[in-house]
Structures are given as C-alpha cells and as structure tokens.
DOVOKE-903912 format. One record per residue: residue number from 1; x, y, z of N, C-alpha, C in turn. Coordinates in nm, 3 decimals. Layout:
<sites>
n|npx|npy|npz|capx|capy|capz|cpx|cpy|cpz
NUM|X|Y|Z|X|Y|Z|X|Y|Z
...
</sites>
This chain:
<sites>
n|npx|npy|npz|capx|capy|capz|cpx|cpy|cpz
1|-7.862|6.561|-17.879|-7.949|6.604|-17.987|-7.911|6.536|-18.119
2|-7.754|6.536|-18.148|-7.703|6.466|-18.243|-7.791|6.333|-18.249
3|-7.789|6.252|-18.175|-7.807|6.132|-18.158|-7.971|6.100|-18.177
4|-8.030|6.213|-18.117|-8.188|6.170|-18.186|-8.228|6.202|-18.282
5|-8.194|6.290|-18.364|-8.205|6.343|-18.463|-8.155|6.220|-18.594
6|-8.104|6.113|-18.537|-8.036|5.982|-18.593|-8.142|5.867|-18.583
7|-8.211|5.876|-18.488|-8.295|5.739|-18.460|-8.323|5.654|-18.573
8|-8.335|5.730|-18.684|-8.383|5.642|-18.837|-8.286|5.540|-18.863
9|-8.165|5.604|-18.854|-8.026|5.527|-18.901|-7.976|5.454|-18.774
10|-8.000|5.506|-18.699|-7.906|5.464|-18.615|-7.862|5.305|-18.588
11|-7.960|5.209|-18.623|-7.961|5.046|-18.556|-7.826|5.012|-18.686
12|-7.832|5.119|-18.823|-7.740|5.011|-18.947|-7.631|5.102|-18.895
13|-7.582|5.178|-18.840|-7.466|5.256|-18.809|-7.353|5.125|-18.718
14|-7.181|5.164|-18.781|-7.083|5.037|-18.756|-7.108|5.030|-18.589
15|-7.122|5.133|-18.536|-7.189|5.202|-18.384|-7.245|5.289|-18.355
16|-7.306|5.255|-18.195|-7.373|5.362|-18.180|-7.339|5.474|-18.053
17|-7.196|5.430|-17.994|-7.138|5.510|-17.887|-7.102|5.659|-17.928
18|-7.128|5.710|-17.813|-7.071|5.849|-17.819|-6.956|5.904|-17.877
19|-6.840|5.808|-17.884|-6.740|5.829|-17.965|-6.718|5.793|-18.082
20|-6.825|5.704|-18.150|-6.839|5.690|-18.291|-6.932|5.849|-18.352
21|-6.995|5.885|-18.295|-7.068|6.003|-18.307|-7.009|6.134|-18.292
22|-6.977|6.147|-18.173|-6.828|6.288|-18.208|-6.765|6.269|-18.265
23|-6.676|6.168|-18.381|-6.584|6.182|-18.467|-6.667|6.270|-18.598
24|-6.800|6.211|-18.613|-6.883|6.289|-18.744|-6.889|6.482|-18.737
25|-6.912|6.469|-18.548|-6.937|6.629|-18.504|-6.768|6.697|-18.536
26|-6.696|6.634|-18.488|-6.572|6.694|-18.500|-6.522|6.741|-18.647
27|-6.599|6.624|-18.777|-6.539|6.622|-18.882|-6.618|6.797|-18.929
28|-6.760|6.801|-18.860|-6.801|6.947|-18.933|-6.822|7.051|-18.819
29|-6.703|7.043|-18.738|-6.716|7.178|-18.679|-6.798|7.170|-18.539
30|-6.872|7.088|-18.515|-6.993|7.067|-18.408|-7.099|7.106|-18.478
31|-7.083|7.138|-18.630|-7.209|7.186|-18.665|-7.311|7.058|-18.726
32|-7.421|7.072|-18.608|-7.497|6.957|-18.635|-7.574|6.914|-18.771
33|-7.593|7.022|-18.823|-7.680|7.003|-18.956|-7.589|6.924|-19.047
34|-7.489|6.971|-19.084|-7.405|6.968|-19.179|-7.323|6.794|-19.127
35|-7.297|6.771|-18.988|-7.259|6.631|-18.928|-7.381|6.514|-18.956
36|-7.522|6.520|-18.974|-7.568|6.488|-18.989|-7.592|6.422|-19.154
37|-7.592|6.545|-19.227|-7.628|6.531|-19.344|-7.466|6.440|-19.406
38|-7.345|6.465|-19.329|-7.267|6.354|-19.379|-7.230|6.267|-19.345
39|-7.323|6.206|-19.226|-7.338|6.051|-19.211|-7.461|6.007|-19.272
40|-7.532|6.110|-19.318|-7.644|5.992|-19.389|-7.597|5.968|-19.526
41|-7.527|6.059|-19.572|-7.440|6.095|-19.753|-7.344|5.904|-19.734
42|-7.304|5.929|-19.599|-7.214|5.780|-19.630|-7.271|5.656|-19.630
43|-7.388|5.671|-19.586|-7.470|5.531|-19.544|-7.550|5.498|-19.673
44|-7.576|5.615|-19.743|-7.623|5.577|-19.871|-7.543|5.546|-19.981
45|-7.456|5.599|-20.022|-7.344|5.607|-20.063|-7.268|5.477|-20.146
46|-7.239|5.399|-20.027|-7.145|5.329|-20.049|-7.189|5.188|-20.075
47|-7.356|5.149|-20.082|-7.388|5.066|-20.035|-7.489|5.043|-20.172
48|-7.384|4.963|-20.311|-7.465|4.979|-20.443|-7.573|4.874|-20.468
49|-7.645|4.944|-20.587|-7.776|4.869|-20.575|-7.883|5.011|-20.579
50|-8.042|4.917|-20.646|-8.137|4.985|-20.614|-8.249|4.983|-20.688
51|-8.395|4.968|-20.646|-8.511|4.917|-20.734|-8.595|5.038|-20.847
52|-8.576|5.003|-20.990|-8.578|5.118|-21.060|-8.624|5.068|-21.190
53|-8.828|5.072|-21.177|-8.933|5.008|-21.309|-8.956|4.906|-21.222
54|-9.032|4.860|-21.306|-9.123|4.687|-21.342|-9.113|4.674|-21.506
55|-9.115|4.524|-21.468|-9.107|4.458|-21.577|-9.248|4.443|-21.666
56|-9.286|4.368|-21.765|-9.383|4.376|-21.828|-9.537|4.331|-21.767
57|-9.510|4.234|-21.677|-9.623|4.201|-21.562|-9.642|4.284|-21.468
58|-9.553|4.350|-21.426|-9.583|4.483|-21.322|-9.471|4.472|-21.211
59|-9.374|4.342|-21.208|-9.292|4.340|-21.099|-9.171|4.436|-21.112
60|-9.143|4.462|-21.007|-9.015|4.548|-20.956|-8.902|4.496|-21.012
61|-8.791|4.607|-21.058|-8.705|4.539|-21.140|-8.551|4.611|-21.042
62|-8.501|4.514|-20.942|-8.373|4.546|-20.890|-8.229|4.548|-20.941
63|-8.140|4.616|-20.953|-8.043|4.609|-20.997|-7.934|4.626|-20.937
64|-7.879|4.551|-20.932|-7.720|4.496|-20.831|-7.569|4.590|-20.937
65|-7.551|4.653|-20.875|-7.430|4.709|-20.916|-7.297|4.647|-20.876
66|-7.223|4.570|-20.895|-7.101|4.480|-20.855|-6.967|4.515|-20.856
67|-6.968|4.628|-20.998|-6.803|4.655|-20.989|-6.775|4.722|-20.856
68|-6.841|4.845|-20.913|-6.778|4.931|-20.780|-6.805|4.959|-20.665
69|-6.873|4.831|-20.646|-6.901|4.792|-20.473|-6.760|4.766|-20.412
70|-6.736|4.872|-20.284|-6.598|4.828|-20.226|-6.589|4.745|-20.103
71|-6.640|4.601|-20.124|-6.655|4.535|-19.993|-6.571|4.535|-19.870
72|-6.426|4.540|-19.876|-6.318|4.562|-19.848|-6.342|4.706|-19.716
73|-6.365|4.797|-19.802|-6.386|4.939|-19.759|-6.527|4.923|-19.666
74|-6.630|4.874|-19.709|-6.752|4.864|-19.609|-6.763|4.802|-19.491
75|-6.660|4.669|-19.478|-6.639|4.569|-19.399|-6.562|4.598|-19.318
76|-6.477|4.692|-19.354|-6.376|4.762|-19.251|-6.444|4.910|-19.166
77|-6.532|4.943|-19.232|-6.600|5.045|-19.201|-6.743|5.004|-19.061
78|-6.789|4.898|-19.098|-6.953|4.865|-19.055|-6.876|4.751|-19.027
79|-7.029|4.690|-18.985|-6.992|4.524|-18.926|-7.085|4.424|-19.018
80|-7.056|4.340|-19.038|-7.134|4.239|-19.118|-7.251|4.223|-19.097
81|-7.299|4.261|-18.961|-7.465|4.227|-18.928|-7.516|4.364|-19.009
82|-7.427|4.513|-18.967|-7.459|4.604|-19.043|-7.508|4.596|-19.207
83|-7.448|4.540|-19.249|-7.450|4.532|-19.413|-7.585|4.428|-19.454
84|-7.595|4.297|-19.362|-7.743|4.215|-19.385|-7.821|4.295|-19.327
85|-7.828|4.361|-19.220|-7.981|4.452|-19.216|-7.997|4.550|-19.320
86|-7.908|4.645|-19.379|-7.904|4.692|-19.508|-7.960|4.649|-19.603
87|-7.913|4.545|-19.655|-7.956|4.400|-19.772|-8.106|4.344|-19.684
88|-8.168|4.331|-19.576|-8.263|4.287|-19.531|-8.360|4.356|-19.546
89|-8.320|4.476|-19.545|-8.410|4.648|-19.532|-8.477|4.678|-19.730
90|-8.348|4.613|-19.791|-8.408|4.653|-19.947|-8.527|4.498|-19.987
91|-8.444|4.391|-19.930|-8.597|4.336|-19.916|-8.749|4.328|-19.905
92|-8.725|4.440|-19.773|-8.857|4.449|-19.768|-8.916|4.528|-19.803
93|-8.812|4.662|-19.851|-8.864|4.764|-19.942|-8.930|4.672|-20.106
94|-8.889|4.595|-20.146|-8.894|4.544|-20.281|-9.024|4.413|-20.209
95|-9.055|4.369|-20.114|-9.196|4.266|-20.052|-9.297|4.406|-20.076
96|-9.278|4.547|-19.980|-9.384|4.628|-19.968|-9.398|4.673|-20.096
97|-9.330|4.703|-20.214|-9.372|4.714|-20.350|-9.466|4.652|-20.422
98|-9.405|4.494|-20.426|-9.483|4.400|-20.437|-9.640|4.446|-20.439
99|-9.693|4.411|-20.283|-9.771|4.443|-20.218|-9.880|4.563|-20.299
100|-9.769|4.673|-20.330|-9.834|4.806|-20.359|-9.866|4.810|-20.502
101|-9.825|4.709|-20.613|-9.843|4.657|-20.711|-9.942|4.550|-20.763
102|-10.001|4.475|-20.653|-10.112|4.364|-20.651|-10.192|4.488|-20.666
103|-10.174|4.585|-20.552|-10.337|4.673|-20.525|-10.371|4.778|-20.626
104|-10.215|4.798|-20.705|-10.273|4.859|-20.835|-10.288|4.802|-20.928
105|-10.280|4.670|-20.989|-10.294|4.664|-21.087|-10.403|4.527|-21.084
106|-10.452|4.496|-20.967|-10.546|4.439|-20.942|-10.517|4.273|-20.958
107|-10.395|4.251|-20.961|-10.348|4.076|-20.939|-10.217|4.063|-20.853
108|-10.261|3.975|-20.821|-10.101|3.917|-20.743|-9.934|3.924|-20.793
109|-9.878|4.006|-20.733|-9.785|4.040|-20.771|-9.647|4.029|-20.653
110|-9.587|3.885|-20.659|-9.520|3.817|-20.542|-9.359|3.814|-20.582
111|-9.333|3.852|-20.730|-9.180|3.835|-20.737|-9.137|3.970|-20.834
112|-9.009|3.935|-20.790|-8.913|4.058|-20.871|-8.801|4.020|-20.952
113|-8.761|4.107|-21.028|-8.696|4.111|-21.141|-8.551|4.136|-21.070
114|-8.415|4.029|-21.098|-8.314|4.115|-21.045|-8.238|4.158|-21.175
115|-8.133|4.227|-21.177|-8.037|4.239|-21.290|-7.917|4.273|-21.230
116|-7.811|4.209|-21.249|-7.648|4.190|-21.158|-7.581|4.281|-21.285
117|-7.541|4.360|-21.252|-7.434|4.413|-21.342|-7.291|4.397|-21.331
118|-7.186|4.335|-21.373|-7.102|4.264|-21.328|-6.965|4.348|-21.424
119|-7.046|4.479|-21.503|-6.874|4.509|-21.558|-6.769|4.561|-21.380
120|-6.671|4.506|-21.426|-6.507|4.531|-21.345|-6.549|4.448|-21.227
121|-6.641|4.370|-21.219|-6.615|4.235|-21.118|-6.443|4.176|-21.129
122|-6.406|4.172|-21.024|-6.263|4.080|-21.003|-6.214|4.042|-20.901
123|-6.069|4.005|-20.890|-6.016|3.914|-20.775|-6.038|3.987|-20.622
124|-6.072|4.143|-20.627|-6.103|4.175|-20.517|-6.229|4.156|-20.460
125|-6.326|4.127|-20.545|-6.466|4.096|-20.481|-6.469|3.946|-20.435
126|-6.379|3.857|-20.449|-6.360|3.769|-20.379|-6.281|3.707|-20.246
127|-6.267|3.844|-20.224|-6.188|3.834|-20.079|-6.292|3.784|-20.000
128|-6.222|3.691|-19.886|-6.326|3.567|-19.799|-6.409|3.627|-19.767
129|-6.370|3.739|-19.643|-6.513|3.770|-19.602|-6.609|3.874|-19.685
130|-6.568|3.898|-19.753|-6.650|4.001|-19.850|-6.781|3.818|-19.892
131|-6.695|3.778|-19.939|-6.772|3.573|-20.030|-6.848|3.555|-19.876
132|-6.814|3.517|-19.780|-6.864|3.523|-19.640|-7.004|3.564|-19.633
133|-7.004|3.703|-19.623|-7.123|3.791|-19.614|-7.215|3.791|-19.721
134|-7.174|3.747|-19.844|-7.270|3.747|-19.924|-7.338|3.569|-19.967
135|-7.290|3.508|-19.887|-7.311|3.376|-19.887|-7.443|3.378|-19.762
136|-7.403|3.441|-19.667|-7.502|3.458|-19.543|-7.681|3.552|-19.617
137|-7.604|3.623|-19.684|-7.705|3.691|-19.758|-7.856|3.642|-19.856
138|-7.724|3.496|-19.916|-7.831|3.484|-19.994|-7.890|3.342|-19.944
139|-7.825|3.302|-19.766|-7.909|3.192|-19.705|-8.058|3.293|-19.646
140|-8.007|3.391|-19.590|-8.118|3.452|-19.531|-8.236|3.470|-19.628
141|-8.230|3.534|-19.771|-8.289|3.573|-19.861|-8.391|3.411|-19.909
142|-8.276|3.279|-19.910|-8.382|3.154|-19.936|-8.478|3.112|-19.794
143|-8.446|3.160|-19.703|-8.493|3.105|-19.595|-8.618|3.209|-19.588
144|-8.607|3.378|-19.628|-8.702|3.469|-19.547|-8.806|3.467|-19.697
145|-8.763|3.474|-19.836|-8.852|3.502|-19.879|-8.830|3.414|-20.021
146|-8.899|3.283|-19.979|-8.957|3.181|-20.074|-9.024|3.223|-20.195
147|-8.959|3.193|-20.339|-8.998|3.188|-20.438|-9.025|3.361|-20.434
148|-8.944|3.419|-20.437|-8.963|3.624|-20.453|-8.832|3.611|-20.550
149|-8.818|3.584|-20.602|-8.706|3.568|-20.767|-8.771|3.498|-20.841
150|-8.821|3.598|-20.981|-8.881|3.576|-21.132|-8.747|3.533|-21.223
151|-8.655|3.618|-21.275|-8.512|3.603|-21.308|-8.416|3.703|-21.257
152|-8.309|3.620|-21.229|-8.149|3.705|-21.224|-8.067|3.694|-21.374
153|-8.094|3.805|-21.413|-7.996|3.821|-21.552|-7.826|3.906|-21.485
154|-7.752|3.881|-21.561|-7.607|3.877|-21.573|-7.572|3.953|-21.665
155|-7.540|4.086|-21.678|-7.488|4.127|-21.767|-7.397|4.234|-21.760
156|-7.322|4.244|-21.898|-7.225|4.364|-21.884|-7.103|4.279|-21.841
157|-6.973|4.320|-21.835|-6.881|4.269|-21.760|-6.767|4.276|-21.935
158|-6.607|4.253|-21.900|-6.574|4.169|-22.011|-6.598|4.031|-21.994
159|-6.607|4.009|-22.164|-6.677|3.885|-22.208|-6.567|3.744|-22.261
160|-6.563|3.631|-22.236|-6.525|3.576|-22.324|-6.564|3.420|-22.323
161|-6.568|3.370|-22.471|-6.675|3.281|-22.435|-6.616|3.114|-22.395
162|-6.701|3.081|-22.394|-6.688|2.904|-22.341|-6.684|2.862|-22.184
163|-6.746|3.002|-22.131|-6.714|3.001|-21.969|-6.894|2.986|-21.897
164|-7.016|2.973|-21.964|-7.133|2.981|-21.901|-7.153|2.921|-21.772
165|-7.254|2.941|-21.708|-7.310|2.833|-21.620|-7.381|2.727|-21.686
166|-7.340|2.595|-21.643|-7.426|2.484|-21.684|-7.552|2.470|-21.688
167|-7.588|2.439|-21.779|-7.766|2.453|-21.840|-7.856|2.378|-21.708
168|-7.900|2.418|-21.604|-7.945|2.357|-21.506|-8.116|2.255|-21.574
169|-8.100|2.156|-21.481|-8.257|2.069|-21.514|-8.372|2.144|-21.524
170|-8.443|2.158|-21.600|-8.562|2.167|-21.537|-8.556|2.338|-21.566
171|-8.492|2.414|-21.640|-8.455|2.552|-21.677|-8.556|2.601|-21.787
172|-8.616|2.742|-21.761|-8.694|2.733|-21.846|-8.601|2.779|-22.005
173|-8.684|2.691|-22.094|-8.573|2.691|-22.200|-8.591|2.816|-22.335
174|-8.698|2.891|-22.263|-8.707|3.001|-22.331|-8.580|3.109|-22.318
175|-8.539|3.097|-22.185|-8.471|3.169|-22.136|-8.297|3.137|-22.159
176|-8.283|3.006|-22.228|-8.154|2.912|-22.247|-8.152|2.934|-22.356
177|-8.032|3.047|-22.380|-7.947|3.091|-22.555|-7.917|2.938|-22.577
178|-7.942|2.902|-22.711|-7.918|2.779|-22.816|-7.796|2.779|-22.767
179|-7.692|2.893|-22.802|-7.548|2.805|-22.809|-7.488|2.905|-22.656
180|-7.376|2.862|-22.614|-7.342|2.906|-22.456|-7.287|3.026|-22.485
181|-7.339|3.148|-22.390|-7.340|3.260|-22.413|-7.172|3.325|-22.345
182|-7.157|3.397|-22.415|-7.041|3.502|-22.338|-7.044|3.495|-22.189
183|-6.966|3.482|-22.132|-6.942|3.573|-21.984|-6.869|3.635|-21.904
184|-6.922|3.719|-21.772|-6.764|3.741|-21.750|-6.667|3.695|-21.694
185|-6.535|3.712|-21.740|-6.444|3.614|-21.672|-6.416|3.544|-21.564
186|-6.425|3.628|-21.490|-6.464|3.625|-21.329|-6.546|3.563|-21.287
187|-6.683|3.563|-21.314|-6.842|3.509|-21.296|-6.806|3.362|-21.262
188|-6.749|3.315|-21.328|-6.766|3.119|-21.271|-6.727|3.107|-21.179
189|-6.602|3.119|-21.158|-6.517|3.135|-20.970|-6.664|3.208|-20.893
190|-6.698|3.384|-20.888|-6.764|3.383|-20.785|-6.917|3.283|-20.797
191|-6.948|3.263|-20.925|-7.071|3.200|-20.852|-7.050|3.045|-20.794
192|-6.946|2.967|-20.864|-6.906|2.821|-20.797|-6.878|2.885|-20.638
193|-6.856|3.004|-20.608|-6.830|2.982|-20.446|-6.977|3.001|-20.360
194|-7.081|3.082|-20.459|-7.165|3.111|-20.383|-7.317|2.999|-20.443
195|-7.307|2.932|-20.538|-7.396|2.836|-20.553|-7.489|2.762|-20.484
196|-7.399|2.738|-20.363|-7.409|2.628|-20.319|-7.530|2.651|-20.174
197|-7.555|2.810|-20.159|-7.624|2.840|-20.108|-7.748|2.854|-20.191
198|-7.798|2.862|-20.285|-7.910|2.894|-20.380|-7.959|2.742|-20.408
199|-8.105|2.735|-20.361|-8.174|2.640|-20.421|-8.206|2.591|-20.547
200|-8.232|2.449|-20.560|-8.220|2.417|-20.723|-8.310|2.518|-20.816
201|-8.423|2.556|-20.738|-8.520|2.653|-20.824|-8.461|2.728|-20.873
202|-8.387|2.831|-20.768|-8.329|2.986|-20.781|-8.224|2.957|-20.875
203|-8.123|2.863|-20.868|-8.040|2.802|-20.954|-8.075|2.869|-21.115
204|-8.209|2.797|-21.116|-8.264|2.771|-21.255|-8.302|2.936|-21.357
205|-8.303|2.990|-21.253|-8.374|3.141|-21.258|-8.251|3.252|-21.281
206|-8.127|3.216|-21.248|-7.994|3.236|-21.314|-7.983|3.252|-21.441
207|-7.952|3.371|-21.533|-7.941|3.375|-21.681|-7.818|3.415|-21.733
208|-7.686|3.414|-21.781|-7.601|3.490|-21.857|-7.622|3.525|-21.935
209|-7.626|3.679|-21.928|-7.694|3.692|-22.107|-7.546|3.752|-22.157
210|-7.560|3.727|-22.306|-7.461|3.805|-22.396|-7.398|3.925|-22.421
211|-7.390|3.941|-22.574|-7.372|4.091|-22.596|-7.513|4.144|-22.632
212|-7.609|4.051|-22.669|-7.741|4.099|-22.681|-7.798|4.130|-22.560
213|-7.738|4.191|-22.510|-7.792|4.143|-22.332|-7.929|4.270|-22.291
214|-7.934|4.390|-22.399|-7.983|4.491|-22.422|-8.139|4.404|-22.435
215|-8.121|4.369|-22.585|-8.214|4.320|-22.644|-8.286|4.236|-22.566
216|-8.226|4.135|-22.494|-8.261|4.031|-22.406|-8.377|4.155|-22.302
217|-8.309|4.238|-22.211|-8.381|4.295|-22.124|-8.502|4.359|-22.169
218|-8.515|4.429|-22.327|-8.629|4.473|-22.343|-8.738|4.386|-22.383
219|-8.690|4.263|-22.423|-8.808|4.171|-22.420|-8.910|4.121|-22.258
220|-8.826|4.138|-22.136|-8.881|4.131|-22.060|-8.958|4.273|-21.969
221|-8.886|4.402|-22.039|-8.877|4.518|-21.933|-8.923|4.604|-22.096
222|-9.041|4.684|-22.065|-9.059|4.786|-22.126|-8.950|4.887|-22.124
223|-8.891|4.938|-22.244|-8.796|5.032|-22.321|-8.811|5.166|-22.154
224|-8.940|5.194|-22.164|-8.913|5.330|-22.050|-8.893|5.285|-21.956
225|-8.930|5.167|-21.895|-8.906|5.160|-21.761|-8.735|5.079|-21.760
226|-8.678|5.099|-21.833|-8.519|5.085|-21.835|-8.425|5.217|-21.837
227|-8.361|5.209|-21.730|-8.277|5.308|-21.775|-8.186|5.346|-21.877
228|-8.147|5.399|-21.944|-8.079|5.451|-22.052|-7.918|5.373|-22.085
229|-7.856|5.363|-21.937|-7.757|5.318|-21.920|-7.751|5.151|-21.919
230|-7.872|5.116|-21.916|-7.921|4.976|-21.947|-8.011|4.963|-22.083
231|-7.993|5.044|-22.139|-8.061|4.991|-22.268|-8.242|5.072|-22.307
232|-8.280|5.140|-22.242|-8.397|5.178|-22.226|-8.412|5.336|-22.260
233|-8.501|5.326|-22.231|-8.496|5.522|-22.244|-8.515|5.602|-22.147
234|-8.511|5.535|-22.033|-8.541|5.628|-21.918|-8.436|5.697|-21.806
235|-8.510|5.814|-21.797|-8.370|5.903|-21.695|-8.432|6.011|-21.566
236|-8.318|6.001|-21.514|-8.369|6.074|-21.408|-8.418|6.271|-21.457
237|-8.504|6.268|-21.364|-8.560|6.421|-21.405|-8.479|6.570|-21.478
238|-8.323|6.550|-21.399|-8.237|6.637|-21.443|-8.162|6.553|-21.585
239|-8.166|6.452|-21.608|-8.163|6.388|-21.758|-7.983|6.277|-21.759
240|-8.029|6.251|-21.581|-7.896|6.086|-21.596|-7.958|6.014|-21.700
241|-7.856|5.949|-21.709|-7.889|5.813|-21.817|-7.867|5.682|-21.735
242|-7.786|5.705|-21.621|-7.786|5.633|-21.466|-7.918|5.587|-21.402
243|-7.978|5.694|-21.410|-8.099|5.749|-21.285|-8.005|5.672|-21.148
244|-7.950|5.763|-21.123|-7.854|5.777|-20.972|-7.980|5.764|-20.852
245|-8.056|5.844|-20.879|-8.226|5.892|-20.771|-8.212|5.779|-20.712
246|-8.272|5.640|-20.831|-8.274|5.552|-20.798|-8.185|5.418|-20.774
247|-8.090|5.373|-20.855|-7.979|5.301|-20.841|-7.834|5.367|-20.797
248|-7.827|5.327|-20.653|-7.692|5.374|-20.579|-7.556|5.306|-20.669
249|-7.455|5.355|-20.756|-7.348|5.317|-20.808|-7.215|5.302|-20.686
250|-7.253|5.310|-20.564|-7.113|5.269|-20.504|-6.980|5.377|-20.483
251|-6.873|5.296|-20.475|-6.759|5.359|-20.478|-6.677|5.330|-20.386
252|-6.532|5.368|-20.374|-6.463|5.344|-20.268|-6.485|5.431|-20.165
253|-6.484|5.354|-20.060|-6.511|5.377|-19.917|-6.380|5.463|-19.871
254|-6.323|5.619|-19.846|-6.252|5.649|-19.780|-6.176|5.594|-19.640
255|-6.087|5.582|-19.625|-6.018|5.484|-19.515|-6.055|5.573|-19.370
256|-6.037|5.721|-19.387|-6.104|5.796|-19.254|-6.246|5.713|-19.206
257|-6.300|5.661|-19.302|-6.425|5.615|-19.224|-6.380|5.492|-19.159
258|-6.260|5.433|-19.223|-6.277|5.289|-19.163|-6.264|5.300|-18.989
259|-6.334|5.173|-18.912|-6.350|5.154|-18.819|-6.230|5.036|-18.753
260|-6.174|4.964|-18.829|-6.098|4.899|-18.823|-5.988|4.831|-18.953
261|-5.919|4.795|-18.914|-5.801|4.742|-19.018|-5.772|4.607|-19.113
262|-5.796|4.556|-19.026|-5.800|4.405|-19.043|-5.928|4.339|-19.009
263|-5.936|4.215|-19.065|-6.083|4.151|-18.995|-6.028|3.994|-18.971
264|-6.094|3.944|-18.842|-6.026|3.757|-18.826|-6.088|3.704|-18.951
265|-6.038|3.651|-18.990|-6.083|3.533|-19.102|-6.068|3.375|-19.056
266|-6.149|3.296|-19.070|-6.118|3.120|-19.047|-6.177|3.025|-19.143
267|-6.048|2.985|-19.144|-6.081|2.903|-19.265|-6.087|2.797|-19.224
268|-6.127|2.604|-19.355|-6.192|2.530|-19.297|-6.056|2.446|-19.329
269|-5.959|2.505|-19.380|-5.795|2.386|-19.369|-5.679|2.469|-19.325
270|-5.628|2.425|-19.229|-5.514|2.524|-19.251|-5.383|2.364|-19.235
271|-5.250|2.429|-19.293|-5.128|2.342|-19.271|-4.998|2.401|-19.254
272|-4.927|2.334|-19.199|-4.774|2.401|-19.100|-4.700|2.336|-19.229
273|-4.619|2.408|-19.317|-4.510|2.373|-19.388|-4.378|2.403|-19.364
274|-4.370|2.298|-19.276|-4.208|2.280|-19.245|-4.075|2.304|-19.313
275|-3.968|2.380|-19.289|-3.851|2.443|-19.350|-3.826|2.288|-19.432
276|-3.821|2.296|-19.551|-3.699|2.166|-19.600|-3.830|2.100|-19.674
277|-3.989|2.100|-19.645|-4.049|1.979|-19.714|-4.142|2.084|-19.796
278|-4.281|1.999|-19.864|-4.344|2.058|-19.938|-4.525|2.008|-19.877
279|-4.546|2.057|-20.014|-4.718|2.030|-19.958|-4.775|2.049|-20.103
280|-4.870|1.954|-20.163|-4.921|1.986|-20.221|-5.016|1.982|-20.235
281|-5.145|2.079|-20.301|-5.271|2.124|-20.320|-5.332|2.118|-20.435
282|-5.458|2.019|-20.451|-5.473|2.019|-20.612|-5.583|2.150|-20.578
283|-5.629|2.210|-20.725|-5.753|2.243|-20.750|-5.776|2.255|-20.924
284|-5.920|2.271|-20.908|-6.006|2.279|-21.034|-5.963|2.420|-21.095
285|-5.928|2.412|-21.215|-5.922|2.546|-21.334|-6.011|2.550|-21.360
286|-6.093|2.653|-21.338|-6.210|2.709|-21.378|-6.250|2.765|-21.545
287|-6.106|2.827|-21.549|-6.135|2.901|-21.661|-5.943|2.900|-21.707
288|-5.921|2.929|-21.812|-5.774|2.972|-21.873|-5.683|3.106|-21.778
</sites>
C-alpha cells in the first residue's frame, strides 16, 4: 500500500526496493500516513530552486538558490540520474508555463527569466561530482530546449571587484555595466569549469550584476512580481518575504538519509609520485 500510494514520486526516489521503503515505515512507526508525508517533506526539501512571477513581457522568472544547496548530501543520498530528472521535471514545468502564458496573454511566450543567487557559494560546491552533474545538466538543458533562456542574472554573493566574466561578442550591450561589475569570489572558478558546456548564445545571456543588483532586477521584473527578499514587494500569503510556497531554499541533507558514503570519481590525469622525486603542476590564478 506504502508503495502505491508513492507512484507520483516514486521514478525520482535514490530507490525503489522494498528495503529502501521500510526504512521510511520504520522511521514512523509503520504508520503510513505520517511515512509518507516524510518522504515527500525530503524530496522537496532539499532540492533548491523554484519558479516565482514573470517578468515584464509575461515570462516566468526562475530562481536558483546556490548557497545552501547541499550537493554533497543529495549525491550521497539519490543518484545522479535522480537529481537530472528532478532538474528535467522543473523544465518542463517552466516549457508548460510558457505555453500557459502565450494563451493568456495572447503572444508567444518561449523563454524564461533565470536569477542564480550565489550568496555563500564556495569551495564545497565545487566538489567534482557535484561540477559533474551540473555540467550534464546544462548539456541536456542546450540540447532539449533551444533558445528557452531570455537572461541569467548573478546576484547576491560577497563581492569584490576586478573578477567579472569577460564581455562576450555579440552581448547585448544594454545589459553590459560600462565599467566591470562586482562579483562573487567564487563565481569565476565555478563558471570557467562549467562554461564550456553553454553555447556562445547562452554565454551572452550571462549577466553579473552588482550591488545595484536590486535595481537592475526591477527594471526587468515588475516590483510585485519580486519577492521581497529579492527586492520587490511580494510575499507569500502568511507574509514570507522568501515566498518559501514558491522558491525551495535547500539545506543540509541529514546523513540518516544518506544512501551511501563515498562516490567513484575519475578523473582525466592521474600520476604516481615516487618516494625521493617531485612533480610539477602549473595552473591559472583565477583570482587573488
């Protein structure tokens, strides 16, 4: 009964055996209601992000929550295919919007708004396979849905300056601050690792914004249809300034859930350093 009462969830679950399923029954007693309601609490949970307004043309405005995404904790928990059908699933929630936005407002309405929020991004969100999975993410995303990114703005994070992304060709230059904007520290490392998957277009559609980064968003996003916590005036019914309803904030993943410990990793150099000699490795400084 457990188990059908699951059918919705069940394909993004880390498994689907009988003994991944009695550990949930065991955790509440056998009591099914209550086992239920806290495997769906974790599946939502942990997994930040979430589509919340349109922008001034009518498109959907997504917002990527970054700090306190615990990749680490999810990856040990679920399996990597788990997490792209997840990320595949808000896709097409944000295509069928689309869709539901042409028919109200009576024009074509084919792209969306993202916004990356990047305060407490750091050296842990760059662990390989965490960079791995989100590299796969955003091949699937150029391959499944062509030209569905209006802009990715960047904001929030600590700031410091002389660190931007390079003014790409062909950028629209409305969107290109005169002089190179703040960013966060972190930001150059992860996006030099994940670049290289994003087409020159999408490239271009990349923004760092500043400390004006407020100001920046309400020129594109009407004041209400922003949340509060982004600069806007809008909140959830009981009066977040979050709107939680709609944007999942994350968190660390409890280790009881994890499913495993370790994960293989392979890399594309490896070298044997022999007792007595050395080895040396150049690389690029990114930043100070």
């Amino acid at each position: 009964q457990f188990r059908e009462n699951l059918q919705d969830v069940l394909p993004s679950l880390p498994s689907q055996d009988d003994y991944f399923l009695l550990k949930w029954l065991r955790a509440r007693c056998f009591d099914l209601p209550k086992s239920e309601a806290m495997l769906r609490k974790v599946i939502r949970k942990y997994m930040s992000g979430g589509m919340c307004g349109y922008d001034r043309e009518g498109s959907p405005v997504w917002y990527e929550i970054i700090g306190p995404l615990d990749a680490k904790g999810l990856l040990y928990s679920a399996s990597k295919q788990d997490l792209l059908k997840n990320k595949f699933r808000d896709c097409e929630v944000l295509r069928h919007e689309c869709e539901k936005q042409s028919q109200k407002l009576g024009k074509k309405i084919e792209m969306v708004m993202m916004v990356y929020d990047c305060e407490g991004l750091s050296l842990k969100h760059l662990w390989k396979p965490a960079v791995e999975t989100y590299s796969e993410l955003l091949t699937m995303f150029e391959e499944n849905y062509p030209e569905s990114l209006k802009h990715l703005f960047i904001v929030k994070g600590e700031f410091s300056p002389g660190v931007p992304i390079p003014p790409q060709p062909g950028a629209d230059p409305t969107l290109t601050p005169p002089h190179p904007p703040p960013a966060p520290r972190i930001f150059p490392v992860a996006y030099n690792l994940v670049k290289h998957f994003l087409s020159e277009d999408t490239r271009k559609k990349v923004v760092v914004l500043g400390s004006n980064w407020k100001e920046v968003l309400q020129q594109h996003i009407d004041p209400a249809q922003i949340p509060v916590e982004y600069g806007g005036t809008l909140t959830d019914p009981d009066g977040d300034p979050k709107c939680s309803s709609k944007i999942n904030y994350g968190g660390d993943v409890p280790q009881h859930y994890y499913m495993r410990d370790q994960l293989t990793q392979q890399y594309e150099h490896t070298v044997v350093v022999n007792r007595g000699s050395s080895h040396q490795v150049e690389y690029e400084i990114l930043f100070p």
